[in-house]
Structures are given as structure tokens and as C-alpha cells.
C-alpha positions in Angstrom: 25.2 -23.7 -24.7 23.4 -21.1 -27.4 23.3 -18.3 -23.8 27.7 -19.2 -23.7 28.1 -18.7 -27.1 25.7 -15.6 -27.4 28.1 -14.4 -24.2 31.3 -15.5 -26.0 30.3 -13.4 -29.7 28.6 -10.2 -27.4 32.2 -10.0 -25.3 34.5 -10.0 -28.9 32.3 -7.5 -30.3 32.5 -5.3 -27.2 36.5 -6.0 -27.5 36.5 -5.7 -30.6 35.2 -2.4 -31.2 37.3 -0.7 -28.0 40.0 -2.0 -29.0 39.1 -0.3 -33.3 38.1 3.1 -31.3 41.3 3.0 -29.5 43.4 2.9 -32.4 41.5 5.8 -34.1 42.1 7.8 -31.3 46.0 7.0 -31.3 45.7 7.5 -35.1 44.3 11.1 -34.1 46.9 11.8 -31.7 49.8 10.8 -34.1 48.3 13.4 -36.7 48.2 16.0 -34.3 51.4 15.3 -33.5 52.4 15.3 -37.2 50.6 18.2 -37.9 52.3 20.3 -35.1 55.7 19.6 -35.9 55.5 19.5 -39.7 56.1 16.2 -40.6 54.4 14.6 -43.7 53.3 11.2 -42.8 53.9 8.2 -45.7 49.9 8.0 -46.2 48.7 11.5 -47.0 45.6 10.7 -49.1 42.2 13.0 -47.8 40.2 12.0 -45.1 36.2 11.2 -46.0 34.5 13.7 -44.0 31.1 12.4 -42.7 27.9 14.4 -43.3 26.5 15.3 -39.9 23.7 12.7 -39.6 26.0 9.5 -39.8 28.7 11.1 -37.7 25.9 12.1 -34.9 24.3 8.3 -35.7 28.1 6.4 -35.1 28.4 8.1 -31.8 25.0 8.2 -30.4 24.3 12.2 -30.6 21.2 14.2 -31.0 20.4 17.8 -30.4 22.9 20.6 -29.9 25.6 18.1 -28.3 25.4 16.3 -32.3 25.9 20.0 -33.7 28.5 20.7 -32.0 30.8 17.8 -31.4 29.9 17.3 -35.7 31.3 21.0 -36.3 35.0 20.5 -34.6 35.1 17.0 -35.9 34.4 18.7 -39.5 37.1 22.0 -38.8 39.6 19.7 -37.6 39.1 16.9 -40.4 39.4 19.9 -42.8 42.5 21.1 -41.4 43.9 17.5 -41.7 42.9 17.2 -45.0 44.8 20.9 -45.8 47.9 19.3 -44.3 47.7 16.4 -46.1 47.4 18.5 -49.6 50.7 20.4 -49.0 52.5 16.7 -47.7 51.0 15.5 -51.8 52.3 18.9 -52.8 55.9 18.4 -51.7 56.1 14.8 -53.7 53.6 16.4 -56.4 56.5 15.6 -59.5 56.5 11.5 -58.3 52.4 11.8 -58.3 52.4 13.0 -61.8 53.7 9.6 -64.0 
């Protein structure tokens, strides 16, 4: 009984999380997409950059693979966040009440 049920939470978790790091990656593909063609999407707050150490932690890194994998996540997270600052930009007057 406690081995099915120790099987049953083990086999949501692993769903669970594929199924969380498959919507961040569609997430990532739509804001590429966005930020190619220009369009402002509805939610354009900033995106928390991690520091390198929980970034490299999350997704199991060490070494020179962590440094580098955590440098384009950080340029392209900075980019996103620039693109999101001219989307606030263009609404800036409904921002301001």
C-alpha cells in the first residue's frame, strides 16, 4: 500500500514538473516570437533574473557548462526585459494615475 502510493505521488511529481517546464519553454518561444515581430504582449512587467548559483542549482550545472548556459540565460532575459520596458513605454500615460 505505502510502496503504491509512494509510486502514485513520485509519477505526479515527475508529470507534474514536465509538464511546468514545458510551458516555460512555450512561454520562451511565444516571447521570441513577440519580440521578433514587435508585438507588446498584455503582461509586460520585468522578468526576475536569477543570480548564477540558483539558476546553475535549478538545472543541475556545475563548472564551465553553469557559466555559460547562466551568461545567455542572463543576455537574453536582459533583452526581454528591454523589450518589455519599451511595450510599458508605449502605455506609459495609462501607468501614470
Amino acid at each position: 500500500m505505502q510502496r503504491r502510493w509512494m509510486k502514485t505521488v513520485l509519477t505526479t511529481v515527475i508529470l507534474g514538473c514536465s509538464a511546468a517546464g514545458t510551458q516555460a519553454l512555450a512561454h520562451g518561444w511565444r516571447t521570441e516570437g513577440l519580440m521578433q515581430t514587435g508585438m507588446c504582449p498584455k503582461k509586460d512587467a520585468a522578468v526576475v533574473i536569477l543570480s548564477k548559483d540558483p539558476y546553475c542549482g535549478a538545472h543541475h550545472l556545475s563548472g564551465d557548462a553553469c557559466e555559460a548556459r547562466w551568461k545567455a540565460y542572463w543576455f537574453r532575459t536582459a533583452q526581454l526585459n528591454e523589450f518589455l520596458e519599451s511595450c510599458r513605454m508605449q502605455h506609459w500615460p495609462e501607468h501614470k494615475t
